[in-house]
C-alpha positions as CSV (number, residue, x, y, z in Angstrom):
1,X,9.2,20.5,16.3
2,X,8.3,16.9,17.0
3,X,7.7,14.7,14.6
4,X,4.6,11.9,14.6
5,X,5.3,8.6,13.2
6,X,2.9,6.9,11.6
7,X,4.3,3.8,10.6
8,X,2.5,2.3,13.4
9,X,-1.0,3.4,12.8
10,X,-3.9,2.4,10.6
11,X,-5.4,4.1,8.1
12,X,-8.7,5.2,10.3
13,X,-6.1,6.9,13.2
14,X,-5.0,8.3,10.0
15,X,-8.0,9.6,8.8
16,X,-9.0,10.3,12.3
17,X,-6.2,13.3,12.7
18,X,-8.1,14.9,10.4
19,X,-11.9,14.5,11.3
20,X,-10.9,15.1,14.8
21,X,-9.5,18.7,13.7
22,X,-12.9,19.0,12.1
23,X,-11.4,18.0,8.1
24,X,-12.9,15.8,6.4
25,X,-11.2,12.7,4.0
26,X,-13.7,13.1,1.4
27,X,-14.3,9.8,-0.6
28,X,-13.7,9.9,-4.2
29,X,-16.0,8.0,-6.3
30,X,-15.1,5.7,-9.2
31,X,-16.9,5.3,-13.1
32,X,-18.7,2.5,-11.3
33,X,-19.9,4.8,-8.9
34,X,-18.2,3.0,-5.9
35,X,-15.7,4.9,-3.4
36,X,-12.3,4.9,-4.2
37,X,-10.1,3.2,-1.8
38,X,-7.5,5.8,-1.0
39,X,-3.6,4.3,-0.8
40,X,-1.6,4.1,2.2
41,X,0.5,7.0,1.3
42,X,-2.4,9.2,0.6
43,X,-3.6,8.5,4.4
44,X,-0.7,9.6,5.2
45,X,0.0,12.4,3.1
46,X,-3.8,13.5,4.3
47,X,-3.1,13.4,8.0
48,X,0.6,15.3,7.3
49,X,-1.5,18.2,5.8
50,X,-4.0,17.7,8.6
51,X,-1.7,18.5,11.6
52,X,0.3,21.0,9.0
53,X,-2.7,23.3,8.4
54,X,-3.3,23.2,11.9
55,X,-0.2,24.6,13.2
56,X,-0.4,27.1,10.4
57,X,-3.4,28.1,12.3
58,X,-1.7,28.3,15.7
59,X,0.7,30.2,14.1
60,X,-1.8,33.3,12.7
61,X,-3.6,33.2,16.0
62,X,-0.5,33.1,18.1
63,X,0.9,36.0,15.9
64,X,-2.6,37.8,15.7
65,X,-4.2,36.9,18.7
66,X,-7.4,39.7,17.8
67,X,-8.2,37.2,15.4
68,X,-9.5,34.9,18.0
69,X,-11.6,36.8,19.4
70,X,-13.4,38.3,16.1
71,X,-14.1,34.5,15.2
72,X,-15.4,33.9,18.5
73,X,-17.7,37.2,18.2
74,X,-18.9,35.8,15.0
75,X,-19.7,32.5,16.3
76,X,-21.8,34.0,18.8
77,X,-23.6,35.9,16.2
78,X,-24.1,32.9,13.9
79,X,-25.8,31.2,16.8
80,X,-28.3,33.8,17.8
């Protein structure tokens, strides 16, 4: 399994991982009513549980691949 570093990146690719696996980073909001600003390590500790869910999901669908194919189905319900 290979390993992404992301010493090099910024704390939007971080955050991007996740929004473009359709997550969201939502922003917590302080007594003062602004957003929080989230630390570096909780970027990163966001986008590592990102990319960790998702292979958890390639995982069930590669070991139950009717799965698939019933959330597809239902997909094409939900849109009629």
């Amino acid at each position: 399994e290979k390993k992404i570093s992301f010493d090099n990146m910024s704390n939007e690719e971080l955050e991007a991982i996740c929004t473009s696996r359709g997550f969201e980073i939502v922003k917590e909001i302080d007594e003062s009513g602004n957003a929080r600003k989230f630390s570096r390590e909780e970027y990163v500790d966001a986008a590592t549980q990102c990319l960790e869910i998702e292979a958890e999901m390639e995982q069930i669908l590669n070991d139950h691949p009717h799965l698939l194919d019933e959330i597809e189905n239902e997909a094409e319900r939900m849109r009629k």
